[in-house]
N, CA, C and O atoms as CSV, one atom per row, in Angstrom:
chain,resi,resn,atom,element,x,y,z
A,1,UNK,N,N,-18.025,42.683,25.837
A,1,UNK,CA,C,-18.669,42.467,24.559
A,1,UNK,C,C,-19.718,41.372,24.685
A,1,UNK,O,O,-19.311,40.215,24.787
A,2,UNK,N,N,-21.023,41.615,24.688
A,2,UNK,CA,C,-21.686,40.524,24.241
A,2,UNK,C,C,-21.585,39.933,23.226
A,2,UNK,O,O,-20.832,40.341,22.342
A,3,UNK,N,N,-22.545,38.479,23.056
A,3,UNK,CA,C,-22.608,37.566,21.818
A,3,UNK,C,C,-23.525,37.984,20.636
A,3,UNK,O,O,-23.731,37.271,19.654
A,4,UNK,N,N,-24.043,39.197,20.837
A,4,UNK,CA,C,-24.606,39.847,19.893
A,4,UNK,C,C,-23.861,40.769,19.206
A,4,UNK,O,O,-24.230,41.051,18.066
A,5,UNK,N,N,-22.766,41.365,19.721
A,5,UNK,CA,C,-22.042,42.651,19.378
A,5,UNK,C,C,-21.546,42.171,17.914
A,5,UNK,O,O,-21.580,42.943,16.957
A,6,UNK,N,N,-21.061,40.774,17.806
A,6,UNK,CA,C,-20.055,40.372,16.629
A,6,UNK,C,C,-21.421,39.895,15.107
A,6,UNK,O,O,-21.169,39.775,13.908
A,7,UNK,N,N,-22.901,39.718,15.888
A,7,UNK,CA,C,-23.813,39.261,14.939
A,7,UNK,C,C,-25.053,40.606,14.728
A,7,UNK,O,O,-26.007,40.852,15.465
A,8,UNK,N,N,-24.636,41.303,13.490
A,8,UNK,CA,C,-25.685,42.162,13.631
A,8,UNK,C,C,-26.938,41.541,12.560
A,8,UNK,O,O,-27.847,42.338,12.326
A,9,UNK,N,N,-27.024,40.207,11.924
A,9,UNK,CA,C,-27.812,39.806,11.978
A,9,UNK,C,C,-29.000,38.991,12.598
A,9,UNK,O,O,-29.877,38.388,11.981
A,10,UNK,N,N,-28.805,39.127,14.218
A,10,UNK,CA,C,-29.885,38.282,14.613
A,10,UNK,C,C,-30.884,39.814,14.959
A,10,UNK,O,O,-30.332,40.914,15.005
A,11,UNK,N,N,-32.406,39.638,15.180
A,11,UNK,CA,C,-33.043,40.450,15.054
A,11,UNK,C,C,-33.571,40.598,16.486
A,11,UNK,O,O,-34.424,39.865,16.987
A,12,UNK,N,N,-33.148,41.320,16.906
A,12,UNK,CA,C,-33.601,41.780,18.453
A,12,UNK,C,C,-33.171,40.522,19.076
A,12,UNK,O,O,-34.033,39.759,19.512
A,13,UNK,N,N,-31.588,40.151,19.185
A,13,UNK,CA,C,-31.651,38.847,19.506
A,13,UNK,C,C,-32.496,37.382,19.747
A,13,UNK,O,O,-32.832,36.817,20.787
A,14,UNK,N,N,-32.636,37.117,18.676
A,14,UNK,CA,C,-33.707,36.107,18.395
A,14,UNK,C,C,-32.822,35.844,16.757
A,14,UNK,O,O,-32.292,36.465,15.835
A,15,UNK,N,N,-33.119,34.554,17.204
A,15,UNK,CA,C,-32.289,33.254,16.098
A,15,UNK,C,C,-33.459,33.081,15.199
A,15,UNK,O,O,-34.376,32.410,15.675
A,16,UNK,N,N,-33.620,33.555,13.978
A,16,UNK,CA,C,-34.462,33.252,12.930
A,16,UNK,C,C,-34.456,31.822,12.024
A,16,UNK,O,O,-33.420,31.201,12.262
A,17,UNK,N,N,-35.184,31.245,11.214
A,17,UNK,CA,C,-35.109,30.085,10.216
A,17,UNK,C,C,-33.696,30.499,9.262
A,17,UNK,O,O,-32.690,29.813,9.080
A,18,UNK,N,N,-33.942,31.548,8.860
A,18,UNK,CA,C,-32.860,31.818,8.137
A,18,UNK,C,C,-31.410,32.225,8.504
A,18,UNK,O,O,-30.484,32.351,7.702
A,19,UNK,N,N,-31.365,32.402,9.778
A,19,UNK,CA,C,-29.901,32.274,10.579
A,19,UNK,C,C,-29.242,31.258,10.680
A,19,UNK,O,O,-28.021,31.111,10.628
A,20,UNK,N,N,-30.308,30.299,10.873
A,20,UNK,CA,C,-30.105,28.364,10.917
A,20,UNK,C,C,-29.753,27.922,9.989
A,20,UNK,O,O,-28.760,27.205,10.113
A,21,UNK,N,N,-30.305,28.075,8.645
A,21,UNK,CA,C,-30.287,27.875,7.519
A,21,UNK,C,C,-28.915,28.128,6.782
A,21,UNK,O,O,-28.294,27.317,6.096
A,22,UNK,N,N,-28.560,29.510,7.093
A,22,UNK,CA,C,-27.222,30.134,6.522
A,22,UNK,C,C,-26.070,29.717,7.035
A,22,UNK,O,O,-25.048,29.394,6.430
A,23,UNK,N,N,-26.391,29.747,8.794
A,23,UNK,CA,C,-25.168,28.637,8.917
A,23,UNK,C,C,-24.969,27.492,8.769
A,23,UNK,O,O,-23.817,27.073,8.662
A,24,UNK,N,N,-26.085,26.648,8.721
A,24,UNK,CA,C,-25.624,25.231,7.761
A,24,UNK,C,C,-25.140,25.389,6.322
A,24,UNK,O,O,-24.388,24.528,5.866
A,25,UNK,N,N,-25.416,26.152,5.775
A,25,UNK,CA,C,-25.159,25.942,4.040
A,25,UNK,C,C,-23.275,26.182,4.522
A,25,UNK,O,O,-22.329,25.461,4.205
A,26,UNK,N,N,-23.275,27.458,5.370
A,26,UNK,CA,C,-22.084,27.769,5.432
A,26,UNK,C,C,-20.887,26.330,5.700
A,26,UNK,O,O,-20.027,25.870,4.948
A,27,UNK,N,N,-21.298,25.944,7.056
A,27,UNK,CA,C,-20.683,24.695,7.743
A,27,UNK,C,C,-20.707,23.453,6.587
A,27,UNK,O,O,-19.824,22.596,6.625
A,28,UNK,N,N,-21.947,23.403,5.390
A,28,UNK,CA,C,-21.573,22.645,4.343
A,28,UNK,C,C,-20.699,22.463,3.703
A,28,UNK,O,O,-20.048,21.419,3.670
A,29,UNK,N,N,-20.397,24.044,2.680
A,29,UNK,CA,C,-19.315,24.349,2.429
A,29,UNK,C,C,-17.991,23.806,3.105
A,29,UNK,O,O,-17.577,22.700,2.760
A,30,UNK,N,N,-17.397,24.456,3.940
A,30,UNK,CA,C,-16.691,23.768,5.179
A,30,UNK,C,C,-16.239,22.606,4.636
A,30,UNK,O,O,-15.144,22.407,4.110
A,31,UNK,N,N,-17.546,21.513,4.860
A,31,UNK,CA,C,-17.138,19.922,5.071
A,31,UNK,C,C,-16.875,19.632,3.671
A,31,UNK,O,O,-15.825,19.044,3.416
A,32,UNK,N,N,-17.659,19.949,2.725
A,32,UNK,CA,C,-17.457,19.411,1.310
A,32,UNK,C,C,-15.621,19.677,0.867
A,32,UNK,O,O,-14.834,18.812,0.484
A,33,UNK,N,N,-15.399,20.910,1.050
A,33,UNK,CA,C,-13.809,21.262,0.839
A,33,UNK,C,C,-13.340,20.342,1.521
A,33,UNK,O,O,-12.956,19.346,0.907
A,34,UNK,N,N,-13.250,20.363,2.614
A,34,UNK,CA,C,-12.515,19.270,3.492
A,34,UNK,C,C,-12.385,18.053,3.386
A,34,UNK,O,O,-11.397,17.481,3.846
A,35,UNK,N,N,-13.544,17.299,2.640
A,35,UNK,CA,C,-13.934,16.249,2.165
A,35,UNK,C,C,-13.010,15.993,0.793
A,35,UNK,O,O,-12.257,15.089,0.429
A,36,UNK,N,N,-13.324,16.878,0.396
A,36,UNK,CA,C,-12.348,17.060,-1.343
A,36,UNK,C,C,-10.887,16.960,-1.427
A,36,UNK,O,O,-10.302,16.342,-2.316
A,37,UNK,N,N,-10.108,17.830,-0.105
A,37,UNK,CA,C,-8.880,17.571,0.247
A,37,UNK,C,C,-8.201,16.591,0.525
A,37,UNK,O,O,-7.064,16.278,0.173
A,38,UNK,N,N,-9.156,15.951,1.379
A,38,UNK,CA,C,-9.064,15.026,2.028
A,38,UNK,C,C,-9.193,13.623,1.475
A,38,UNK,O,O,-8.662,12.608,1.924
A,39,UNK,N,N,-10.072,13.750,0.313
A,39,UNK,CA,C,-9.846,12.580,-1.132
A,39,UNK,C,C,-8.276,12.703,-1.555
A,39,UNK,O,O,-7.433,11.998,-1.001
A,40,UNK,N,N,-8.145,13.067,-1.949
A,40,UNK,CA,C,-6.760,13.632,-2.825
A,40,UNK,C,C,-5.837,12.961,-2.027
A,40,UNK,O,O,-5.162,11.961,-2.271
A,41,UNK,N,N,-5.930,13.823,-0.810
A,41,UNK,CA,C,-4.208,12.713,-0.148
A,41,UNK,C,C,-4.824,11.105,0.115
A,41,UNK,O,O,-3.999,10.335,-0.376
A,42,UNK,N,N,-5.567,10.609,0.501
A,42,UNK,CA,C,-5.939,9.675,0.614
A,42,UNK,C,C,-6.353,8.795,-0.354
A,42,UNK,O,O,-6.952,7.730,-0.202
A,43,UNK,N,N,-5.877,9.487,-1.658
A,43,UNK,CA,C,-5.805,8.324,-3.013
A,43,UNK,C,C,-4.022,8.024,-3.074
A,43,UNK,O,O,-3.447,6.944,-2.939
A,44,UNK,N,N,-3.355,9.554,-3.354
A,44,UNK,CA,C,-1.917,9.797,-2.613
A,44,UNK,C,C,-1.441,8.982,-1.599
A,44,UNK,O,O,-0.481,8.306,-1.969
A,45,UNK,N,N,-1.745,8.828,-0.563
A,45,UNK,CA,C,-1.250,7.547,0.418
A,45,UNK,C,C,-1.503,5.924,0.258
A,45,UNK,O,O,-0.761,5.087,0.774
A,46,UNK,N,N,-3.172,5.472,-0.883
A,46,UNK,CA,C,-2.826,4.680,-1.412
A,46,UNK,C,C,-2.400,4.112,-2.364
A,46,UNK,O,O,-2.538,2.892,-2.463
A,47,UNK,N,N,-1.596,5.053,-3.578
A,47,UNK,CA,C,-0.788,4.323,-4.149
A,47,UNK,C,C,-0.157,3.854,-3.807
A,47,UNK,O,O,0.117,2.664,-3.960
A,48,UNK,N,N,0.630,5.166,-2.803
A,48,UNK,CA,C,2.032,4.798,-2.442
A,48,UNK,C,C,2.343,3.558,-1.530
A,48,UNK,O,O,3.289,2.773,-1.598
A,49,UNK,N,N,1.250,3.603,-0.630
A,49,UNK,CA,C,1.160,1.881,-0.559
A,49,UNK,C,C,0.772,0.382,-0.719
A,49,UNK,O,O,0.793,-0.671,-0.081
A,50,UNK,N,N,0.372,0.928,-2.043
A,50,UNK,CA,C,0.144,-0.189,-2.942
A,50,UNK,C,C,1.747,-0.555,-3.658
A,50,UNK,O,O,2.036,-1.749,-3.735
A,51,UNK,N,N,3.036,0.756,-4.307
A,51,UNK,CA,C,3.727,0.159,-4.544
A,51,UNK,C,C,4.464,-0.534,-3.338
A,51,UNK,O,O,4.835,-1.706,-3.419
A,52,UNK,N,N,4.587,-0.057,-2.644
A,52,UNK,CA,C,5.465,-0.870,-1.631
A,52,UNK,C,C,4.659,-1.990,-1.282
A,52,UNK,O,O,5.423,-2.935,-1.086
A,53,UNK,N,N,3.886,-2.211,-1.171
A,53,UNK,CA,C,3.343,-3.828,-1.130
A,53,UNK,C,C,3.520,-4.371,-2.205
A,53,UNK,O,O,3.317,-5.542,-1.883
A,54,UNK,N,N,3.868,-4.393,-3.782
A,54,UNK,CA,C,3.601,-4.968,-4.816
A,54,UNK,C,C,5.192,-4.977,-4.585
A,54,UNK,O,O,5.669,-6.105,-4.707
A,55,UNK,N,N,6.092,-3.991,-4.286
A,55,UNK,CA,C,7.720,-4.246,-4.867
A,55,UNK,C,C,8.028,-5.039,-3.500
A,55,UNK,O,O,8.622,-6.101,-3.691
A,56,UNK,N,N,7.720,-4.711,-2.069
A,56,UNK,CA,C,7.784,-5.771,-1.585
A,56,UNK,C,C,7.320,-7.576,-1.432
A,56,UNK,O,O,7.789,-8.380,-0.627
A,57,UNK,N,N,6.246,-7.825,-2.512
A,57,UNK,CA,C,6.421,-9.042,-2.573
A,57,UNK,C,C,7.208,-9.121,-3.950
A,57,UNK,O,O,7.959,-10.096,-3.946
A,58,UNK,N,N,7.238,-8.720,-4.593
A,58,UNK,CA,C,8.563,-9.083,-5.808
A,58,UNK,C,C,9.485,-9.095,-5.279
A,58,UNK,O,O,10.191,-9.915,-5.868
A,59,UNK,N,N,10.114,-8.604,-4.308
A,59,UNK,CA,C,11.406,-8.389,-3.827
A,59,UNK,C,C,11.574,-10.154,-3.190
A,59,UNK,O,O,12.382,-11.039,-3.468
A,60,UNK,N,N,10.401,-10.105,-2.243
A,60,UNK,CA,C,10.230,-11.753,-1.323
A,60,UNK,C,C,10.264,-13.134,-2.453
A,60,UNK,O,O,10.702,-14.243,-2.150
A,61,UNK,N,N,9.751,-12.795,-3.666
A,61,UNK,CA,C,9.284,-13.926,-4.485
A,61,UNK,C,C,10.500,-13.934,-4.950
A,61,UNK,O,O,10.936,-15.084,-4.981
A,62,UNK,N,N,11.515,-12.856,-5.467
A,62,UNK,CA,C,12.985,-13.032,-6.122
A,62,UNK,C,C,13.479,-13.799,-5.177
A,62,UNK,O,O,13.825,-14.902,-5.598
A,63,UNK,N,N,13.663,-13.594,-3.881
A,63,UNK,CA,C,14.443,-13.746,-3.312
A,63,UNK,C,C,14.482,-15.632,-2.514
A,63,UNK,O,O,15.338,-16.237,-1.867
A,64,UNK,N,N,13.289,-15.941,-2.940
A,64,UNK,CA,C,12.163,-17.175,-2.377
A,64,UNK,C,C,12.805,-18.155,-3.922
A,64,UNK,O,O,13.247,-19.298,-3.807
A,65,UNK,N,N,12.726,-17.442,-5.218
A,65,UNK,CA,C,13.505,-17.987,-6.246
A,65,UNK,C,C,14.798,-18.463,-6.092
A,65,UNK,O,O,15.168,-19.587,-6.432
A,66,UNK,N,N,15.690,-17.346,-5.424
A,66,UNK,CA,C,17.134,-17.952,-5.681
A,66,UNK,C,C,17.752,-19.089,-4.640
A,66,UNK,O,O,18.724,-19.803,-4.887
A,67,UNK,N,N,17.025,-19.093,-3.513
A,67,UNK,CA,C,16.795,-20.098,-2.492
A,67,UNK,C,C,16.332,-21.739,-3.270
A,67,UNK,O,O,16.909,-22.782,-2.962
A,68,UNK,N,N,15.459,-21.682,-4.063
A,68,UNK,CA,C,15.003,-23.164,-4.496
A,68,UNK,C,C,15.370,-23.326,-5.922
A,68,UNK,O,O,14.838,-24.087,-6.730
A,69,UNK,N,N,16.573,-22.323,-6.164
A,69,UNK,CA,C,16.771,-22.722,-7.961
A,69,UNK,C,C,18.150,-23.527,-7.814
A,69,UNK,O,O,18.839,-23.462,-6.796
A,70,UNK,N,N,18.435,-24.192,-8.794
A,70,UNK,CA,C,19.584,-25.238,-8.739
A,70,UNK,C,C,20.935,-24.298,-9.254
A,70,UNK,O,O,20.895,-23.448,-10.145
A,71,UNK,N,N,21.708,-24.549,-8.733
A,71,UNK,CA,C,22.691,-24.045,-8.842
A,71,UNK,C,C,23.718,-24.782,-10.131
A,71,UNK,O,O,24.438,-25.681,-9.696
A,72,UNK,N,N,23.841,-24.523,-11.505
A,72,UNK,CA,C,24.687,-25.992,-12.462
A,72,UNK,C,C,26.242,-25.179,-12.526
A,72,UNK,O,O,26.244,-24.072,-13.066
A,73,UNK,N,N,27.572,-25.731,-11.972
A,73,UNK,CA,C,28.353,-25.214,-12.584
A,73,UNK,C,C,28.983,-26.170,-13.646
A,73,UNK,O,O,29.050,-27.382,-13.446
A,74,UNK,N,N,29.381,-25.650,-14.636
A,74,UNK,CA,C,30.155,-26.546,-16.055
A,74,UNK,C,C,31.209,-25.808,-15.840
A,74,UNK,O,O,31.364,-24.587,-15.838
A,75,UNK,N,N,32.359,-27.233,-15.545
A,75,UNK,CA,C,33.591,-26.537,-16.287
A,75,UNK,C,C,34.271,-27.902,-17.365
A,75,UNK,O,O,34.258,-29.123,-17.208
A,76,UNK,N,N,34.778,-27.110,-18.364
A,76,UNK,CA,C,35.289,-27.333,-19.814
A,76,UNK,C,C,37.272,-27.945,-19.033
A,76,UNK,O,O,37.869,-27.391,-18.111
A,77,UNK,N,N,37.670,-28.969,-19.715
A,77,UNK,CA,C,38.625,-29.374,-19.473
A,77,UNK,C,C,39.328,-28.912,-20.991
A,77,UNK,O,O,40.507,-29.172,-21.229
């Protein structure tokens, strides 16, 4: 099989402006989707590690609290 057999648009084998043309718009397409997908999880991965950085320093600052708080016990006779 030649590399012509699968393209019956090139014209007497010869690559036209508009062969060039069509496959870029095409390969555009392509990237823009990919691009679009590819937003989405990557807002998705930073929430999710935004909470774990925010509950992990709450977790450190609670825990940084009960270390330097005074301890009072009262007992009643």
């Amino acid at each position: 099989m030649s590399p012509d057999h699968d393209r019956p648009d090139l014209h007497g084998g010869r690559v036209t402006r508009e062969d060039i043309e069509a496959k870029f718009r095409e390969i555009k397409g392509e990237v823009e989707t990919t691009a679009e997908s590819a937003k989405g999880m990557a807002v998705a991965v930073g929430a999710a590690v935004a909470v774990v950085v925010v509950l992990g320093v709450f977790l450190l600052g609670k825990r940084r609290g009960r270390k330097r708080s005074t301890f009072i016990e009262v007992r009643r006779l």
